[in-house]
N, CA, C and O of each residue as an XYZ file, in Angstrom:
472
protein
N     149.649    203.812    -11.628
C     150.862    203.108    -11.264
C     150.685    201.596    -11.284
O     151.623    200.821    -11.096
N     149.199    201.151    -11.566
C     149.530    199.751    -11.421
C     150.090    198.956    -12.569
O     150.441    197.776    -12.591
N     150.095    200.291    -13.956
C     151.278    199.085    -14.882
C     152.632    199.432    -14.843
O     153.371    199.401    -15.827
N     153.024    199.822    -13.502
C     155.019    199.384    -13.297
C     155.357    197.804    -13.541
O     154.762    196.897    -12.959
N     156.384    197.620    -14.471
C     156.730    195.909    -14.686
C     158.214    196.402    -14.819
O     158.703    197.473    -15.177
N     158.525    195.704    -14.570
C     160.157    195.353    -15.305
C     160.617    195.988    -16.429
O     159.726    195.718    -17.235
N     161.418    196.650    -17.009
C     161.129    197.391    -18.089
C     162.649    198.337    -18.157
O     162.904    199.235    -17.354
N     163.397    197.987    -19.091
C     164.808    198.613    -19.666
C     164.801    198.999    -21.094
O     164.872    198.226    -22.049
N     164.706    200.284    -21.124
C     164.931    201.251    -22.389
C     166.113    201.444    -22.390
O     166.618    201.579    -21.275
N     167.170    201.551    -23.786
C     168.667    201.924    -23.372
C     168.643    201.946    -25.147
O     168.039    201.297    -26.001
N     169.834    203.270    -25.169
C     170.566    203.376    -26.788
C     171.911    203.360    -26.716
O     172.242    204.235    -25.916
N     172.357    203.095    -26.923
C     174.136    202.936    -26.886
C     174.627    202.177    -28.705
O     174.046    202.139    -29.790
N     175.738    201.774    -28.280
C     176.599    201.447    -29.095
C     176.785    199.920    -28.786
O     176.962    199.649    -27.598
N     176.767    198.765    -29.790
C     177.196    197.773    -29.851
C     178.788    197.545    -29.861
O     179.496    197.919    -30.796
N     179.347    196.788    -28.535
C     180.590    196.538    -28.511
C     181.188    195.156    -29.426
O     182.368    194.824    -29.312
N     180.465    194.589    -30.113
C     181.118    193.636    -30.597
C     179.822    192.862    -31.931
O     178.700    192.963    -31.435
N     179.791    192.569    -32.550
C     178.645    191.589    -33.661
C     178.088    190.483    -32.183
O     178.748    190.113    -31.212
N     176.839    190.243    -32.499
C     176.080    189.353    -32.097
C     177.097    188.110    -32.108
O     178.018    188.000    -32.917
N     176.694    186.883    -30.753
C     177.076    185.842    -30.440
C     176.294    184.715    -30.702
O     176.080    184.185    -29.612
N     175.653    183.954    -31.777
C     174.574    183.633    -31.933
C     174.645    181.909    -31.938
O     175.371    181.130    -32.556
N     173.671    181.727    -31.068
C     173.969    179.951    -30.993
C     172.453    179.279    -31.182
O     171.506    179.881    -30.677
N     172.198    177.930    -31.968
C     171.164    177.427    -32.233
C     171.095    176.184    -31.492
O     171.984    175.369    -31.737
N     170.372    175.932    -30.788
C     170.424    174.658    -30.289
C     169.622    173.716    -30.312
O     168.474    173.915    -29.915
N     169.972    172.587    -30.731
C     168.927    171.173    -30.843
C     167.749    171.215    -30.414
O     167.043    170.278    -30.787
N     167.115    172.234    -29.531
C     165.610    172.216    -29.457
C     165.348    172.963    -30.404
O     164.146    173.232    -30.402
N     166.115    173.623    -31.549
C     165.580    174.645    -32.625
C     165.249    176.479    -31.583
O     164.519    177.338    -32.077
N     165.630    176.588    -30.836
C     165.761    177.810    -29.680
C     167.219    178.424    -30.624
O     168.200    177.807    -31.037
N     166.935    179.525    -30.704
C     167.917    180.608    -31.127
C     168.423    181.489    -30.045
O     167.483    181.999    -29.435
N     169.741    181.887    -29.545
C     170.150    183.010    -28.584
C     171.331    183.561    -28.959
O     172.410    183.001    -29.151
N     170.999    184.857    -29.059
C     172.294    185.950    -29.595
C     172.506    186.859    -28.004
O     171.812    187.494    -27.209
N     173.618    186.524    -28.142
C     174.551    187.708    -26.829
C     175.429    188.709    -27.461
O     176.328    188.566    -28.289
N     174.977    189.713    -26.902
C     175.787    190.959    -27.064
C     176.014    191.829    -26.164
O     175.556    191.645    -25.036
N     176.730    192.906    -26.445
C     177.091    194.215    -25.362
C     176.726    195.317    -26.139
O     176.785    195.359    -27.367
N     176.259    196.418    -25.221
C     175.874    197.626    -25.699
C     176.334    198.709    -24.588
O     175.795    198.669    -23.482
N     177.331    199.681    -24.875
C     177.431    200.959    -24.329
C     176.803    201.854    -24.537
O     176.428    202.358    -25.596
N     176.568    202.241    -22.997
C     175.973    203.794    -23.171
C     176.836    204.784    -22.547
O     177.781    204.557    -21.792
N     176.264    206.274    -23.081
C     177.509    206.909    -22.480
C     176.862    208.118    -21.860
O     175.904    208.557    -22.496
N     177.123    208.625    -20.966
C     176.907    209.904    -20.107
C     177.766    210.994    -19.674
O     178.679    210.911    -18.853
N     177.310    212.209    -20.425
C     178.152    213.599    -20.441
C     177.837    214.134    -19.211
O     176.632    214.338    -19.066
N     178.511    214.411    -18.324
C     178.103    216.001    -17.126
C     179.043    216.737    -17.153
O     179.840    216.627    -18.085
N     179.276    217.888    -15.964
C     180.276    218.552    -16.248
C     180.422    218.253    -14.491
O     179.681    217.743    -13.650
N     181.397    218.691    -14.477
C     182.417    218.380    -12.816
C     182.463    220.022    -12.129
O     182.528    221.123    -12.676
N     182.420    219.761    -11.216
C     182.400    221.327    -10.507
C     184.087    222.237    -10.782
O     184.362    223.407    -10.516
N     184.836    221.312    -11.309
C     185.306    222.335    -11.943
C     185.016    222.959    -13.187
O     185.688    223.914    -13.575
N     183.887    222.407    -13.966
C     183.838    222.952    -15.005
C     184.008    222.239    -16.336
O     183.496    222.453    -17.434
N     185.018    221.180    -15.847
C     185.237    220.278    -17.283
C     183.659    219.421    -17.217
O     182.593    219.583    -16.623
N     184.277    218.363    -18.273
C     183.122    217.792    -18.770
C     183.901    216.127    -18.515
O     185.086    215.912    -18.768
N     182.984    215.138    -17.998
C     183.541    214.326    -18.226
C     182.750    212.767    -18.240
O     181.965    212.547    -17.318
N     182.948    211.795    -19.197
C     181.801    211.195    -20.062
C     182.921    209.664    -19.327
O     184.099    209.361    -19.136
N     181.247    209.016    -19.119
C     181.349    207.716    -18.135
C     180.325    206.907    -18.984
O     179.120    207.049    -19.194
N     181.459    205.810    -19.481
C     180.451    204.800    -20.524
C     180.454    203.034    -19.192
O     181.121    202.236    -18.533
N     179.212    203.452    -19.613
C     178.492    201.915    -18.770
C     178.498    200.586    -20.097
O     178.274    200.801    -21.288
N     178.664    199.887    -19.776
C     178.423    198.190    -20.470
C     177.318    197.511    -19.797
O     177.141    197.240    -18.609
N     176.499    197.266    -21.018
C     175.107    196.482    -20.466
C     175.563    195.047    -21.484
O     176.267    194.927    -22.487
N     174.775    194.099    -20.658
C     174.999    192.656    -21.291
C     173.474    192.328    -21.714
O     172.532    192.503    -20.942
N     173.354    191.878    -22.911
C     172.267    191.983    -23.757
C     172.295    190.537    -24.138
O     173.374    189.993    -24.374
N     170.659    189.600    -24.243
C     170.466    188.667    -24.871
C     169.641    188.447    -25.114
O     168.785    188.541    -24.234
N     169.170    187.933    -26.619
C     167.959    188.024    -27.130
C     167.647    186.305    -27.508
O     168.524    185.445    -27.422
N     166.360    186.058    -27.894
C     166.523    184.637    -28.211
C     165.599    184.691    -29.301
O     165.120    185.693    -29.832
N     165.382    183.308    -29.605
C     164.658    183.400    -30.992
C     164.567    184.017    -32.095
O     165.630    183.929    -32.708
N     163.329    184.953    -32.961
C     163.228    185.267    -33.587
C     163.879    186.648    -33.893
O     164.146    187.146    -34.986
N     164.164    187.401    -31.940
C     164.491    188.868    -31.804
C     166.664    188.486    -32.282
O     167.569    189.168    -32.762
N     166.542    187.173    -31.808
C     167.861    186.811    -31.853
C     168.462    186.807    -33.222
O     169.472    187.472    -33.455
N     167.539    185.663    -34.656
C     167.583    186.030    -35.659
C     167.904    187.280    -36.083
O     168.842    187.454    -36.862
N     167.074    188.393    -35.563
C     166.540    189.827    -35.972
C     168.247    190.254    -36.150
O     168.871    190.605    -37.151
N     168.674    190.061    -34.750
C     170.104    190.669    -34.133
C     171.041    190.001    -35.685
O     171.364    190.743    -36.613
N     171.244    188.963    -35.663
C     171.942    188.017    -36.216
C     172.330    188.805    -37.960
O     173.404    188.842    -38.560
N     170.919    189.363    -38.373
C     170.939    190.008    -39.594
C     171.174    191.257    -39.440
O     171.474    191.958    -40.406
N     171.103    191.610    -38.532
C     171.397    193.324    -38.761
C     172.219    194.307    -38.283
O     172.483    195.428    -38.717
N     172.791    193.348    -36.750
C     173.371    194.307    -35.990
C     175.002    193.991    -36.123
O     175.434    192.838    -36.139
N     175.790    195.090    -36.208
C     177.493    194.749    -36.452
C     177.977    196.085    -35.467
O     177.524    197.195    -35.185
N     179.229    195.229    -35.118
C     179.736    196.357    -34.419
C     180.098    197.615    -34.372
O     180.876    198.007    -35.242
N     179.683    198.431    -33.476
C     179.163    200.015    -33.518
C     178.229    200.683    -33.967
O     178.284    201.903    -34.121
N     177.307    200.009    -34.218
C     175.919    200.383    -34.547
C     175.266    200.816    -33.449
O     175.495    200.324    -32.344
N     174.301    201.874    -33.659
C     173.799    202.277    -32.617
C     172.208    201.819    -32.915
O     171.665    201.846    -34.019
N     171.649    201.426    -31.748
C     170.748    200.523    -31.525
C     169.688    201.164    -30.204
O     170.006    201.546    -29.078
N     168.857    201.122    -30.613
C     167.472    200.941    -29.205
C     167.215    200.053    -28.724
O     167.245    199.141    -29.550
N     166.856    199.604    -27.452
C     166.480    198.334    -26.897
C     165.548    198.445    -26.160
O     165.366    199.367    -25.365
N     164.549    197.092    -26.432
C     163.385    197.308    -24.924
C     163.693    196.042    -24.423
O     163.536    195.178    -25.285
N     164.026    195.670    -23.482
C     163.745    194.168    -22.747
C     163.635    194.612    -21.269
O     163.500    195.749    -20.816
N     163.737    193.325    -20.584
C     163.864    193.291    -19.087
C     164.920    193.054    -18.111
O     165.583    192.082    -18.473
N     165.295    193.501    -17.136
C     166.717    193.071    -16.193
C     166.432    191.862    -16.094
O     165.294    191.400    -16.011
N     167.298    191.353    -16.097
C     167.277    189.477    -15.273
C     168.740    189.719    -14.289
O     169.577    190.621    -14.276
N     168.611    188.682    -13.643
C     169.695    188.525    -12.849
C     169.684    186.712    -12.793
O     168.805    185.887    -13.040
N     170.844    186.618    -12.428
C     171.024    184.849    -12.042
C     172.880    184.666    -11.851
O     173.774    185.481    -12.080
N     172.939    183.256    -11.345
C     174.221    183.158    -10.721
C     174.503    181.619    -11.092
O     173.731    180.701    -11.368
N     175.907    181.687    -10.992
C     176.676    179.824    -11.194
C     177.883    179.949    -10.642
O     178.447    180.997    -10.328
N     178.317    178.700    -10.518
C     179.468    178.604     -9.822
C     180.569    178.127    -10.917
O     180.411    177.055    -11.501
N     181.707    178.974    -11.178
C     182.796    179.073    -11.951
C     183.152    177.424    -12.009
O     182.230    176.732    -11.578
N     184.312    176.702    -12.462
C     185.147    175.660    -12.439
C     186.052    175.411    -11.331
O     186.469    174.264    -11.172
N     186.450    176.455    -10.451
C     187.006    177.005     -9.194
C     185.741    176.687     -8.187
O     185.992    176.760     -6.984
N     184.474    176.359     -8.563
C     183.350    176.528     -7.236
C     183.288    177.969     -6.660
O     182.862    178.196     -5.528
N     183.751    178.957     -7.533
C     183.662    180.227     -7.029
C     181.802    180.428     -7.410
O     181.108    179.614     -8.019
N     181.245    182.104     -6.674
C     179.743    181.991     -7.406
C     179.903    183.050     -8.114
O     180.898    183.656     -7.715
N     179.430    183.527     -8.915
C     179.601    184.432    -10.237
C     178.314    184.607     -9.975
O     177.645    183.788     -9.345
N     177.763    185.966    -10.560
C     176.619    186.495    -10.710
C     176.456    187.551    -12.037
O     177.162    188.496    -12.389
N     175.595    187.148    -12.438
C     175.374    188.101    -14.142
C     174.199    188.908    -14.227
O     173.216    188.167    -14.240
N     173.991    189.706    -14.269
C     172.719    190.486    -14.937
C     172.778    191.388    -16.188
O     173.544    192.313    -16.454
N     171.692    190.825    -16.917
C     172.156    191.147    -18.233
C     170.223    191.396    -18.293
O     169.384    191.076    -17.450
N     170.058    192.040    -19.563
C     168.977    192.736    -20.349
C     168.504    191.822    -21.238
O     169.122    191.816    -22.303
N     167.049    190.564    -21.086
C     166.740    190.132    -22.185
C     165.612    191.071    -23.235
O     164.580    191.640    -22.880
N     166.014    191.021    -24.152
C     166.095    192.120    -25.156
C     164.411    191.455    -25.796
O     164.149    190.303    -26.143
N     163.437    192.767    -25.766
C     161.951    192.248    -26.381
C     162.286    192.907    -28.324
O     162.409    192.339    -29.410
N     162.311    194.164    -27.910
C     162.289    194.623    -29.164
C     164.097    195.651    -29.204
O     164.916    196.155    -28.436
N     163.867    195.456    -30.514
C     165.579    196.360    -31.004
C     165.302    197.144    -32.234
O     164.352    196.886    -32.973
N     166.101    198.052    -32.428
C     165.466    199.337    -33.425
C     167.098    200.044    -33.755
O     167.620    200.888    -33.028
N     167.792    199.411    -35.151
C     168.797    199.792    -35.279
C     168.534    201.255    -35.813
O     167.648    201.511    -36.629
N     169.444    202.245    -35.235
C     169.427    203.712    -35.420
C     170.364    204.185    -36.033
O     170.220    205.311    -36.510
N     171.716    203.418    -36.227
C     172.351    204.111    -37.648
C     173.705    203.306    -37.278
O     174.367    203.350    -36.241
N     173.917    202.507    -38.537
C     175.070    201.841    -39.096
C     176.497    202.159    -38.583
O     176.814    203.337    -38.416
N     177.425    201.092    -38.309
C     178.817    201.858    -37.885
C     179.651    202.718    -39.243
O     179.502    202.503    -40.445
N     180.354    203.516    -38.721
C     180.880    204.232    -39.548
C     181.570    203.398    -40.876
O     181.599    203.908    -41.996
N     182.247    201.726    -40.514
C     182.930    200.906    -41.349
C     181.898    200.796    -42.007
O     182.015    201.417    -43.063
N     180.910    200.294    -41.899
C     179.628    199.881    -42.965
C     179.249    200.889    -43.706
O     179.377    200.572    -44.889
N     178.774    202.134    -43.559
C     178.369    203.666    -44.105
C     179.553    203.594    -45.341
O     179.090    203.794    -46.465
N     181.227    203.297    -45.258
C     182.147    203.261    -45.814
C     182.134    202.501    -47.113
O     182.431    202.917    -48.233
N     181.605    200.931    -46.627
C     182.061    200.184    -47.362
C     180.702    200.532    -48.495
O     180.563    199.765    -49.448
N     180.066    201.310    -48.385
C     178.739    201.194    -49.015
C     179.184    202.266    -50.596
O     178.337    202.462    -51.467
C-alpha cells in the first residue's frame, strides 16, 4: 500500500473538441469534458443509466496530443490526477473547480461523424 498516489482512470465520451490555448511562455493547455456513463437496474427492475461530466486538462505536449486527435464523441482513456482549486467570480462570489489533469490519453474509437466521413 505504500504506492497509493493520486490517480484517475476514466473512459467516457468527449463532450465537445479540445479547447486549446498557447501562451507566451510557449506552455500549451487543452480543456475538455468527458462523460461517463453507468447502467444499474432499480428495484423495480428497470434499468437506468446516470452520465457523470468530468472536466479534463491537459498541458503541453499531452495537450498537443489532444489537439490532433481528439473530436467530439470519441471515446477516449484517461490517466491523470484530481486537482481541485477555487476563484472568485466578477460578482466576488467563490467558485470552486475540480477537474482531472490528464498524464496519458488513449483514443479508443472515433465518433460515429468521423467513421462516416471516411
Amino acid at each position: 500500500m505504500n504506492t497509493l498516489r493520486n490517480r484517475v482512470q476514466l473512459i467516457g465520451n468527449l463532450g465537445g473538441d479540445p479547447e486549446v490555448i498557447t501562451f507566451d511562455s510557449g506552455k500549451t493547455k487543452a480543456n475538455f469534458s468527458l462523460a461517463t456513463k453507468e447502467v444499474y437496474k432499480k428495484e423495480n427492475g428497470d434499468y437506468e443509466t446516470e452520465t457523470q461530466w468530468h472536466k479534463l486538462v491537459a498541458w503541453n505536449n499531452t495537450a498537443k496530443i489532444a489537439e490532433k486527435i481528439l473530436k467530439k464523441g470519441n471515446e477516449v482513456a484517461i490517466e491523470g490526477k484530481l486537482t481541485s482549486r477555487s476563484y472568485e467570480d466578477k460578482n466576488g462570489n467563490k467558485k470552486y473547480i475540480t477537474e482531472v489533469v490528464v498524464n496519458e490519453l488513449l483514443l479508443l474509437k472515433s465518433s460515429k461523424k468521423e467513421e462516416n466521413d471516411k
